[in-house]
C-alpha positions in Angstrom: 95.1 -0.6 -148.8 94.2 -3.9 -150.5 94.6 -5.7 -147.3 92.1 -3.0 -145.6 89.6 -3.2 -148.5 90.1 -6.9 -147.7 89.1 -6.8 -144.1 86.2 -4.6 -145.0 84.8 -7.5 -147.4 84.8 -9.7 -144.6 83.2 -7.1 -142.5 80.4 -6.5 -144.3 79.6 -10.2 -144.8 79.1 -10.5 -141.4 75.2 -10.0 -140.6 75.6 -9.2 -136.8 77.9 -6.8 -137.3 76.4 -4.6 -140.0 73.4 -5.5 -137.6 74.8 -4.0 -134.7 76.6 -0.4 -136.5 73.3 0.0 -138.3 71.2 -0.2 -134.8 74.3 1.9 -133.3 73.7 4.8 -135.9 70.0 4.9 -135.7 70.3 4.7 -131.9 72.8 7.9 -132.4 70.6 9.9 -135.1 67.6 9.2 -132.8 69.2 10.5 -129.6 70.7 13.7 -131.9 67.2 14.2 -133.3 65.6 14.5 -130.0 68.4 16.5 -128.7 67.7 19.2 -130.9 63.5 18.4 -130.6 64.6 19.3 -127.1 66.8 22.2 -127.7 64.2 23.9 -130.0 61.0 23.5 -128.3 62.7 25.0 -124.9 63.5 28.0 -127.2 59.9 27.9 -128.6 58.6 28.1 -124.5 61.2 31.1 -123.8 60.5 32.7 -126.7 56.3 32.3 -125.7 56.8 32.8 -122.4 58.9 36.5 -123.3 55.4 37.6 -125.2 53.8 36.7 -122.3 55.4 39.0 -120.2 55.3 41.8 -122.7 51.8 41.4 -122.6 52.1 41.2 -118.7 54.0 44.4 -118.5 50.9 46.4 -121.0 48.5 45.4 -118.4 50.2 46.1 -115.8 51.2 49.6 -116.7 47.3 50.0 -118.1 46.3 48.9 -114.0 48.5 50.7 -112.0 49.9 53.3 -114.4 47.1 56.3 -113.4 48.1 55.9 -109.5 52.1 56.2 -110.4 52.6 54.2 -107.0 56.1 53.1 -108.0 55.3 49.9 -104.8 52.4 48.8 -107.0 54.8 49.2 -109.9 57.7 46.8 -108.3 55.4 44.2 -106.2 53.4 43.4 -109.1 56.2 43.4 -111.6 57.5 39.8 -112.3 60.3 39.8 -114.9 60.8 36.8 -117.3 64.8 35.6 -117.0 65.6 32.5 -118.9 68.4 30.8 -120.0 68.4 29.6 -123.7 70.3 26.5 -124.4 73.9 26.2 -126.0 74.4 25.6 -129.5 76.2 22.1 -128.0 73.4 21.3 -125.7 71.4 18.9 -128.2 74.2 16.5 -127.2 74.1 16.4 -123.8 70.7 17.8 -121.9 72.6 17.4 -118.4 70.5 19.1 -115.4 68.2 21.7 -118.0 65.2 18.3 -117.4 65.4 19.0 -114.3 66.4 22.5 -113.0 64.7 25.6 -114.2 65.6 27.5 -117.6 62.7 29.8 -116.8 62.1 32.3 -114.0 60.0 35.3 -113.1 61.7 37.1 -110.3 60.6 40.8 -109.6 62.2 43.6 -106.6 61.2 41.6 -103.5 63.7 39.3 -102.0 65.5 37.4 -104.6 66.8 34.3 -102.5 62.6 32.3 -101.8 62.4 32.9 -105.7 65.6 31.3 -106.8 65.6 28.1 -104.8 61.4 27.4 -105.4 62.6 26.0 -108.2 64.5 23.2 -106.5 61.5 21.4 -105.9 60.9 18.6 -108.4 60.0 14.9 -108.2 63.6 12.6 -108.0 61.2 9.8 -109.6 60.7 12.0 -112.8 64.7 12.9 -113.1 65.9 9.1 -112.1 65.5 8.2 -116.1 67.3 10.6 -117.5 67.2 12.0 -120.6 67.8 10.0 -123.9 70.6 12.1 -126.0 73.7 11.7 -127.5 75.8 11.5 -124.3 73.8 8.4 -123.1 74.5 6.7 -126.1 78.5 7.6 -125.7 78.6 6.6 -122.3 76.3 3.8 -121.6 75.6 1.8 -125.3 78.9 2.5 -127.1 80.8 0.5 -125.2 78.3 -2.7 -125.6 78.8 -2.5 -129.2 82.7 -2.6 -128.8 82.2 -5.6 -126.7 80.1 -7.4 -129.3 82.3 -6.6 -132.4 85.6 -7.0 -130.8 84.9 -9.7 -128.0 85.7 -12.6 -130.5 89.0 -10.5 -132.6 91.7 -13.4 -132.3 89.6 -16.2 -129.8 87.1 -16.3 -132.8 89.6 -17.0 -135.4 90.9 -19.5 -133.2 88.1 -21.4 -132.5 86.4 -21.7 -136.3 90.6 -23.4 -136.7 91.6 -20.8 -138.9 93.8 -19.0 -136.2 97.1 -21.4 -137.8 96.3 -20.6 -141.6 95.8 -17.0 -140.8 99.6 -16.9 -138.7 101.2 -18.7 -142.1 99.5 -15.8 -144.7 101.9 -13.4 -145.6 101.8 -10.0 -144.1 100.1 -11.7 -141.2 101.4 -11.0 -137.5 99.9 -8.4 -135.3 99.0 -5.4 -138.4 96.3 -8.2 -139.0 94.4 -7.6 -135.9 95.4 -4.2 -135.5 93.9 -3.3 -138.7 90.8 -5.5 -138.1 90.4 -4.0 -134.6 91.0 -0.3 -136.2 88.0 -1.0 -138.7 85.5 -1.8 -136.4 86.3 0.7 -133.8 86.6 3.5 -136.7 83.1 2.4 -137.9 82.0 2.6 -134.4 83.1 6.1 -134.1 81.4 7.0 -137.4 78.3 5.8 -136.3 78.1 7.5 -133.6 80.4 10.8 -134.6 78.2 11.7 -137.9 75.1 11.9 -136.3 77.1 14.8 -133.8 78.6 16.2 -136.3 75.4 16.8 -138.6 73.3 17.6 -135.4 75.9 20.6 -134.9 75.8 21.6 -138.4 72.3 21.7 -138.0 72.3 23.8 -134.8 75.0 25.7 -136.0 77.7 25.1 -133.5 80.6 26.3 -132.9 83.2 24.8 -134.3 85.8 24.0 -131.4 82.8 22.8 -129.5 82.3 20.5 -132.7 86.3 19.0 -132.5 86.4 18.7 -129.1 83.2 16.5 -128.9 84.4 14.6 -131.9 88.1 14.2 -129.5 85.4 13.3 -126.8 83.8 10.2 -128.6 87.1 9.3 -130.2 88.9 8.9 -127.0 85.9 7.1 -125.4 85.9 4.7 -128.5 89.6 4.1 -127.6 89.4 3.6 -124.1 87.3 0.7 -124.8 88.7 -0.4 -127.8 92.0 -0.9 -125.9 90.3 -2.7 -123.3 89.3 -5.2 -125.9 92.6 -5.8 -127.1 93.9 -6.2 -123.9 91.3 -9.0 -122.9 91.7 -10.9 -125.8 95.7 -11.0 -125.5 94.9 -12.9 -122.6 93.9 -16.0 -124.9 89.9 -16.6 -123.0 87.2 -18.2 -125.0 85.0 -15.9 -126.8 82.3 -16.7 -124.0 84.8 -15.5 -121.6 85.8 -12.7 -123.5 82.3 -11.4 -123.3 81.8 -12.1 -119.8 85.0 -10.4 -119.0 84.3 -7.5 -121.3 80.3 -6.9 -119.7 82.0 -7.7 -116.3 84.4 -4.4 -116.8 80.8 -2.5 -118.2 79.1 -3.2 -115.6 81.7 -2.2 -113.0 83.5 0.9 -114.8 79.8 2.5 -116.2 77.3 0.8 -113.9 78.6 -0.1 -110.4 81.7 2.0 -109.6 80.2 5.6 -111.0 77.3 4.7 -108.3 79.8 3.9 -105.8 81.4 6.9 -106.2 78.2 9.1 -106.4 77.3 7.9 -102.9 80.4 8.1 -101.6 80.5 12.1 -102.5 77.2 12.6 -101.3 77.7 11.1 -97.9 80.9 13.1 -97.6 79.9 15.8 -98.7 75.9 16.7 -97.2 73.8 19.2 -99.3 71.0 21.6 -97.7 68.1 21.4 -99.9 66.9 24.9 -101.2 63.9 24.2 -99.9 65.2 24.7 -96.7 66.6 28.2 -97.5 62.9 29.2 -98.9 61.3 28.3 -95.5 63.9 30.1 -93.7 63.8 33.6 -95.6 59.9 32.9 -95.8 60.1 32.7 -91.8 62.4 36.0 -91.6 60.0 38.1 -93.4 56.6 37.2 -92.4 58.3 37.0 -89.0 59.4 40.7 -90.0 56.4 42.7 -89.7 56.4 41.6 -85.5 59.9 43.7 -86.2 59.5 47.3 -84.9 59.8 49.7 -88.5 62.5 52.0 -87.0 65.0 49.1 -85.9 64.0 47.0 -89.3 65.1 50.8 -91.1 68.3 50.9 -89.1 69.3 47.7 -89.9 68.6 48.1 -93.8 70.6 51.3 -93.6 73.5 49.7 -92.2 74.0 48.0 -95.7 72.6 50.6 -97.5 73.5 54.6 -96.5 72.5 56.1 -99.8 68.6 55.5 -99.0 69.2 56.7 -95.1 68.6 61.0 -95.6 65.1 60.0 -96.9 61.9 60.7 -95.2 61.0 59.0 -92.4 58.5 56.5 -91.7 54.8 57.7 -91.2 52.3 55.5 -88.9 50.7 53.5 -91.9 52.3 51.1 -94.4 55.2 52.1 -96.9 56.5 50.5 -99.7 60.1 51.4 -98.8 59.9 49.7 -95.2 58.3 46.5 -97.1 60.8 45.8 -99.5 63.9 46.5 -97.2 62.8 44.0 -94.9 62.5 41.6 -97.9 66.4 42.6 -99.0 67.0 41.9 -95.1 65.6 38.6 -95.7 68.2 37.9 -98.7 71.0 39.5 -96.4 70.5 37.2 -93.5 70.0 33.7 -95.4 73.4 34.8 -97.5 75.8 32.1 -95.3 73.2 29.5 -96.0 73.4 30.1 -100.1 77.1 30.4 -99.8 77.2 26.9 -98.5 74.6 25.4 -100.2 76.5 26.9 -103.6 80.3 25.9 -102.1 78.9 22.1 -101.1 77.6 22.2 -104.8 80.4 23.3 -106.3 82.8 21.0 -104.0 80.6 17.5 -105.0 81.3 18.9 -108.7 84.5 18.8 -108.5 85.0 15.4 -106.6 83.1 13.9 -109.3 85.0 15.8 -112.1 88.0 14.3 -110.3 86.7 11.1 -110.4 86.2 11.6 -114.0 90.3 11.3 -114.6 89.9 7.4 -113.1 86.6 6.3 -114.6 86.3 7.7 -118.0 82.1 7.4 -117.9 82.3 9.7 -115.4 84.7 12.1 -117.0 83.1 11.6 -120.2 79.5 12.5 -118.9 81.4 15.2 -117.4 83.1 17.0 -120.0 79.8 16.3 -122.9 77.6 18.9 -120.4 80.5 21.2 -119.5 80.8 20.9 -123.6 77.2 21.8 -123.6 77.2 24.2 -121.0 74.6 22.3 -119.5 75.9 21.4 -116.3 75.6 22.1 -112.7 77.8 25.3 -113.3 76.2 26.7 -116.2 73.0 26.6 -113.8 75.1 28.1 -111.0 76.1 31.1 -113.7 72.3 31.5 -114.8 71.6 31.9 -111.4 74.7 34.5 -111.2 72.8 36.6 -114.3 69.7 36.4 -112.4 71.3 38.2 -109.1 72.7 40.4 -111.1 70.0 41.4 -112.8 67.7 41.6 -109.5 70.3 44.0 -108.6 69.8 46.2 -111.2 65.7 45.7 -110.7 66.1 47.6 -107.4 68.6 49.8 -108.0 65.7 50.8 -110.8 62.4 50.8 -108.2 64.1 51.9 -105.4 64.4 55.9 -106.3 61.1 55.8 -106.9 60.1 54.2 -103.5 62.2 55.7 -101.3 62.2 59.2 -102.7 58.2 58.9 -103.1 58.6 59.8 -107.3 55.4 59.0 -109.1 56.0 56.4 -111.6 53.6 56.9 -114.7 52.7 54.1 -117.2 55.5 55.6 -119.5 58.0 54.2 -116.9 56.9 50.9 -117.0 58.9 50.4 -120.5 62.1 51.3 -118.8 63.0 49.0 -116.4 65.6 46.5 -116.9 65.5 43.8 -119.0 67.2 40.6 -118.6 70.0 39.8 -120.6 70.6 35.7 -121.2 74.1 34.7 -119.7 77.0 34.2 -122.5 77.9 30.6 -123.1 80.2 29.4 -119.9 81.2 25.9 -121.5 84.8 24.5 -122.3 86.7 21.7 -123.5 88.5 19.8 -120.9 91.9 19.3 -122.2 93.8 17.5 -119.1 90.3 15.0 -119.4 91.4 14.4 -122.7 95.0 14.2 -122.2 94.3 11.7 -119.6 92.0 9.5 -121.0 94.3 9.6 -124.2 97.8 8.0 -122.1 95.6 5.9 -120.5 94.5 4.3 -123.6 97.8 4.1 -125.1 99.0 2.2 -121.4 95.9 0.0 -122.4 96.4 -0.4 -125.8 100.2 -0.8 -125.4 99.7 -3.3 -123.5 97.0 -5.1 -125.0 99.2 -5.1 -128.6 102.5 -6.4 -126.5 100.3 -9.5 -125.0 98.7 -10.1 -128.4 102.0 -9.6 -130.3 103.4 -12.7 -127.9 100.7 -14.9 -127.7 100.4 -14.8 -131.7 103.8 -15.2 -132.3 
């Protein structure tokens, strides 16, 4: 303990290191701060946007409510879905900056609403967002480099490497203790700030630990990579260089690498494509004769077919089942553009077990439930929930039932997905033996070379 309290004296005499945990914990309380400035005002524009559609809903039932024309009822009937953010999600934004966490959909073909939303500017999402996650993955590591670059090379070149091998208790506890400090402090500074932003938010607190394994495990990863570049007996100088050389390759260059790689071997349709192509199906749909569109919506569902037939002029029923025909025929293009999604995530999660930015990035926004397959499973909740919009309208349209202003109050209402995020244990697992091969290794080079 008193060799510990002794290390710490040192510690905090040294300016550029108080300099760089103090800049490291504002950095951290900044990013948590406007994680939760995030989280909170995309709440506040749910929350707006679901007394909008109340109000929405009055006026439509005060418009078309005296005609009780249940195809005025579900064409001009948008529905507000949304999808609220995690209590987690103030750590790692993931794709909610750039995908949807708001849609209206209402009974007509579900598939041109969804995938509208793909549409955004790359330019706007190349930044990124500035949350916890980005410090973790991308700044962390710098500060490692700049408090443990000089450990033993330091000592060595100031002369007082030889006094400091004759002191009693000396030997490797010395540098394993003054490596330990640093790196804990490290981890506080950037650990607290999560741990008070999920207090604040009320988190979970399994979703707290494992993001507090997260950062521990990343802080290792690098802090073992220290050790092992000093063993090797470099300058300071070239302990940096080395150390930013390994940044730049195993945060900067090789995650790139790797994202190209998956997306050339694995080619994504753009949703656009799919909104052009069920856009083309039903405008091209009323060229369609109504008797062959009917027999063709029957096909998929027989429950509506004993209903009356079609006159000569226009009928709801005819108009919305050659929308649903429209969902039905671009259904092999969304399972692929889904199952290419879904494959690219999991090539990158598997790259994630060799390059521990990767993984880490990874496992924050499946932490927060923010990534690509919490979108997927808000996208599930919306099908689901289309469904059950015209399973509601379609009585009324195809059995010709009035539907009163009174009915406008019971159709469904969308229920927000439950939280689909996780801990990634066999991330963890891995990243852990990898930093005890690191460390190990690191401590048996030192231990020599000290000796």
């Amino acid at each position: 303990m008193t060799m510990l309290r002794f290390e710490w004296l040192l510690l905090i005499r040294s300016r550029l290191t108080l300099a760089a945990l103090i800049v490291l914990s504002v950095l951290s309380i900044f990013a948590v701060a406007r994680g939760l400035h995030e989280v909170a005002r995309q709440n506040a524009v749910i929350a707006h946007l679901e007394t909008l559609q109340k109000n929405d809903m009055s006026d439509l039932a005060k418009a078309y409510g005296p005609e009780g024309d249940a195809g005025y009822a579900a064409y001009y009937s948008f529905h507000h879905t949304y999808d609220p953010p995690s209590r987690l999600a103030f750590a790692a934004l993931g794709q909610r900056d750039v995908l949807p966490y708001n849609l209206r959909v209402r009974a007509l073909g579900l598939q041109a609403q969804l995938y509208e939303g793909d549409i955004f500017n790359p330019e706007l999402a190349l930044p990124g967002r500035f949350d916890l996650s980005f410090v973790l993955v991308y700044l962390t590591p710098l500060f490692l480099v700049v408090l443990l670059h000089d450990l033993v090379s330091g000592e060595a070149e100031s002369g007082r490497l030889t006094l400091l091998r004759a002191a009693p208790k000396a030997g490797i506890a010395l540098w394993l203790r003054r490596a330990g400090l640093r790196s804990a402090l490290v981890f506080a500074a950037v650990a607290v700030p999560f741990v008070a932003g999920a207090v604040i938010a009320q988190a979970p607190v399994a979703g707290v630990m494992g993001g507090v394994a997260l950062i521990a495990l990343y802080v290792m990863f690098w802090t073992a990579l220290c050790l092992l570049t000093a063993a090797f007996g470099f300058g300071s100088r070239i302990n940096a260089l080395v150390l930013l050389s390994q940044w730049v390759i195993l945060v900067l260059v090789a995650p790139t690498l790797a994202h190209i790689a998956i997306s050339r071997s694995v080619p994504v349709p753009q949703g656009v494509d799919i909104v052009l192509k069920h856009r083309q199906l039903v405008h091209g749909a009323w060229e369609v004769p109504k008797d062959l569109t009917m027999q063709r919506f029957f096909h998929s569902h027989p429950e509506w077919k004993a209903t009356a037939p079609l006159g000569k002029t226009f009928e709801w029923k005819w108009y919305f089942a050659f929308h649903h025909l429209g969902d039905e025929s671009v259904a092999a293009d969304v399972a692929t553009y889904r199952g290419r999604i879904l494959q690219r995530q999991a090539l990158a999660e598997g790259v994630g077990y060799l390059l521990p930015s990767v993984g880490v990035q990874a496992a924050m926004e499946r932490l927060g439930d923010t990534d690509i397959r919490g979108y997927l499973s808000y996208q599930d909740q919306i099908k689901t929930f289309h469904t059950a919009l015209r399973r509601f309208y379609y009585p009324y349209i195809f059995n010709r039932t009035p539907f009163p202003e009174a009915n406008y109050a019971l159709a469904p209402r969308f229920e927000a997905r439950p939280y689909s995020g996780g801990i990634r244990g066999l991330y963890m697992l891995t990243w852990a033996a990898l930093s005890a091969g690191l460390g190990g290794a690191g401590v048996w080079l030192l231990r020599k070379r000290i000796a």
